[in-house]
N, C-alpha and C positions, 0 to 999 in steps of 0.2 A: 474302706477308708484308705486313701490313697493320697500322696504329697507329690508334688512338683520333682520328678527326679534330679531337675537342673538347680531347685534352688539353691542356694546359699543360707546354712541355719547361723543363727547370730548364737552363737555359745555364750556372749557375753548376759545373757538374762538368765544362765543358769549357774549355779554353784556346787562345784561336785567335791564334795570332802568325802565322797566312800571310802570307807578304809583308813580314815586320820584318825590321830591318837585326840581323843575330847579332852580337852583341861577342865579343870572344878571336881567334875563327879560324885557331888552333892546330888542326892536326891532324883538317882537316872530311876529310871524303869526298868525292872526286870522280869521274870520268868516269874514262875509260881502263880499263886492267886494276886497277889498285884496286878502282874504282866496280863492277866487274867480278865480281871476290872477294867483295865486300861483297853486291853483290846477291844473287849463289849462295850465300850462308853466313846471312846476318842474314833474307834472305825466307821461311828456316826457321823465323822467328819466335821472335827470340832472347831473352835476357832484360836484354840492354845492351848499345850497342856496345862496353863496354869489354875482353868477351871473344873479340871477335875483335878484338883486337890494335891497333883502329883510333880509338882515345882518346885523347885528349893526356896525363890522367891529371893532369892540373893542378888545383891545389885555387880557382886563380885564374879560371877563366872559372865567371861567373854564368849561372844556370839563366835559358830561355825562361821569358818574363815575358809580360803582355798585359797592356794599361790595365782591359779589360772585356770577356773574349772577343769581342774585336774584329768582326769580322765575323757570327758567330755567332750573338750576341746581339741584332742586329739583324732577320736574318732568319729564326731557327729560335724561333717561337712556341708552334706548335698541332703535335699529331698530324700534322692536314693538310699543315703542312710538312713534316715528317718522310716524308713519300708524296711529296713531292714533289722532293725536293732530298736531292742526299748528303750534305752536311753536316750538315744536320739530321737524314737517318736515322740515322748516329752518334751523333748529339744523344740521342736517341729510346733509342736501344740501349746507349748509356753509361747514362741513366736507366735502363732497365729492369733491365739488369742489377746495379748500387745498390741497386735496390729488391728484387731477387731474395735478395743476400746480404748484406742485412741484417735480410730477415724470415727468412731462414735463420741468421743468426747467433742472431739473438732468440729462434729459437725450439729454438736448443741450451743458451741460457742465457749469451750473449756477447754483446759488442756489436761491430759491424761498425766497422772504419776505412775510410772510405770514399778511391778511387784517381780523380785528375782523373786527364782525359786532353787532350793536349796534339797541336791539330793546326798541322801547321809545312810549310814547303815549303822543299824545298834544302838547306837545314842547321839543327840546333839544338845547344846548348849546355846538358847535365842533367848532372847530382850522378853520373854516371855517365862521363860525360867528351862528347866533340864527337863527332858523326853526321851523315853527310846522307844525302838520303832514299834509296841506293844501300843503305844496310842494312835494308830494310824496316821495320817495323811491332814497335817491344819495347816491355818493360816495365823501369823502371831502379827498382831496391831501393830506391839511394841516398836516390830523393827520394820515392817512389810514386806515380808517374806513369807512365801507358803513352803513349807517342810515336806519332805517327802521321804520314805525309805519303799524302793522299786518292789519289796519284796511285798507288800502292801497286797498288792494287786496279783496276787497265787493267793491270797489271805482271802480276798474279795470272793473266790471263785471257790477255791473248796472247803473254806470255811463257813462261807454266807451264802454260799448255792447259787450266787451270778454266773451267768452263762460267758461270764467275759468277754475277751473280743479287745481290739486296739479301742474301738470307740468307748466300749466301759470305762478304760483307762483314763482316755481323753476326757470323758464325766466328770470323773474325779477331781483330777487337777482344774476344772473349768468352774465346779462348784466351788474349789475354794481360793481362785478368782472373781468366783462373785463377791465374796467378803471380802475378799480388796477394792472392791464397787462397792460396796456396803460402808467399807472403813475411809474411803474418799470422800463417801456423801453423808458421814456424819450417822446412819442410820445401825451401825455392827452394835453400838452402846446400848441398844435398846436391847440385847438380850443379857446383859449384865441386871438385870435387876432380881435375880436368886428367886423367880418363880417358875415351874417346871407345870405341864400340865400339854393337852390340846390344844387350846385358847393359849398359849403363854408366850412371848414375845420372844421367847428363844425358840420353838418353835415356828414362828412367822420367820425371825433369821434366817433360818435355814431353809425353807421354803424358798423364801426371795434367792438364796443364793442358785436353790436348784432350777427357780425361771430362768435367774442370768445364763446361767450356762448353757438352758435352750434358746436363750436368744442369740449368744456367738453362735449355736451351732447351725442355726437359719441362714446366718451370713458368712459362717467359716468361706464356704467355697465361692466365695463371691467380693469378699476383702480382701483386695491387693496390695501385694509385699512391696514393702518400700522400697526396696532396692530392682528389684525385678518388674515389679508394677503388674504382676499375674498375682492368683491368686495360689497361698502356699498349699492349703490345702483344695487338692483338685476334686473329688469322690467322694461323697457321704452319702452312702443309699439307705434304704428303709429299714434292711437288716442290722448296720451300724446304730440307728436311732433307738433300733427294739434292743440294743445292747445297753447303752446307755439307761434306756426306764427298767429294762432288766437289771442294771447297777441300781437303781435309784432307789427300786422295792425290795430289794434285795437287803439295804440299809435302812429296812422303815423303821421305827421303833416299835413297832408290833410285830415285826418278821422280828427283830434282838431277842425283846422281850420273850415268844417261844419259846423261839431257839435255844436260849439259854437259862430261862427261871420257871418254863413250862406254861407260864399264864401273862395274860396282856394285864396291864395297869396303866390306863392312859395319864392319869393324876401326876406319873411321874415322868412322860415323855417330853422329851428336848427338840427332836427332829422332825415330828411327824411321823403321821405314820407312810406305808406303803403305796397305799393309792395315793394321798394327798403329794410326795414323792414322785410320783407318775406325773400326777394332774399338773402338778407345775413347770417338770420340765418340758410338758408336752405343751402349755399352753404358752410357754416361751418359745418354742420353739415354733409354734405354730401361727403364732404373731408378729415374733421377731423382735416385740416393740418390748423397752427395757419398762413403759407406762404402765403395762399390762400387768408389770410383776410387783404391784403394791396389797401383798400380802397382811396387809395391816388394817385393811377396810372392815 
């Protein structure tokens, strides 16, 4: 996986409050068997923490803020950073992916809303309610923001057995810009209706999000930056892709499940399992086509 060493990364679509003091602190996540549950449930790559149960729900604690994506902003300039540093691969991968859907919007005859994304350490405070980084990596409706804490992804790999890799990463963040393609087109509602299972629509959710993110990743290297008019990411070979379906099964609900309760129960899965995980990003990926990923048939 490789980026434009010349480009120019736009800081401005990401929010970096690493390290800010959070206001409220009502109802964060922590450590112990909480921090416990949350990691097992939310590292499925949810779509807020306030569906598992771990929100305060208060209209009163204000959203992660940042003067100037703080950090970020300073050191995530060129491509070349982005090759070199995780924050800025993000950087890098928030941009491309921007740029993927909304010459995909453009060119259905729509226009793209574009989704900051917000990287935080420990705990953050969104339109979704209070989280700390114990529930992995979402996306919150509320405000259209995907949340992220970088440490995430050391979690991925030697807690969940992903072979990692920059493109894992890149998965990651890409799946949940799919549910900001989901929460544009009306369809992210349909896994709000509190039924869990195989068949169950929070399941299809997340499925569709995992095609989205095979479908950027068919055109990553082929969608050109707006400012440049090349493409920001230059390299994505076969090894980077087998990283990526290696994140994907890696987070099935049948690899958690294991892992953590010793036996599978599909009756209570949210995300799918491992292979359907696979199946999806692969066949977005292998299509391209966003048509392909209607999970719902």
């Amino acid at each position: 996986m490789q980026f434009d060493d010349d480009a120019r990364l736009d800081t401005s679509e990401v929010k970096d409050v690493r390290g800010s003091r959070v206001p409220g602190g009502k109802a964060t996540v922590g450590g112990g068997i909480i921090g416990l549950i949350a990691l097992v449930l939310g590292i499925l790559f949810g779509v807020g923490p306030d569906q598992l149960g771990l929100s305060s729900g208060g209209e009163d604690q204000p959203a992660a803020s940042s003067s100037s994506a703080a950090q970020v902003d300073r050191a995530c300039r060129t491509g070349a950073d982005a090759n070199s540093r995780e924050d800025c691969r993000t950087v890098a991968v928030v941009n491309s992916l921007q740029d993927y859907w909304r010459s995909e919007y453009g060119r259905r005859g729509g226009t793209y809303s574009p989704a900051s994304t917000v990287l935080f350490s420990q705990r953050v405070n969104t339109a979704c309610g209070a989280a700390g980084s114990a529930v992995g990596p979402f996306y919150c409706p509320g405000d259209r923001q995907v949340y992220l804490d970088l440490g995430f992804f050391e979690e991925l790999r030697t807690t969940f057995g992903s072979s990692g890799g920059p493109f894992a990463q890149a998965y990651v963040v890409a799946h949940e810009y799919g549910h900001h393609i989901q929460n544009l087109m009306g369809t992210l509602s349909r896994s709000q209706d509190g039924r869990t299972g195989a068949d169950s629509n929070a399941v299809r959710v997340e499925l569709q999000a995992d095609c989205y993110a095979g479908v950027w990743a068919r055109h990553a290297t082929t969608t050109p930056d707006d400012v440049t008019g090349r493409p920001l990411l230059t390299r994505l070979d076969d090894a980077d892709i087998q990283d990526g379906l290696d994140a994907a099964a890696a987070v099935g609900d049948d690899r958690i499940q294991e892992r953590f309760q010793g036996r599978v129960t599909p009756e209570s899965w949210t995300h799918g399992s491992a292979e359907q995980r696979r199946q999806w990003f692969s066949t977005g990926y292998r299509t391209g086509d966003m048509a392909r990923c209607n999970t719902f048939r």
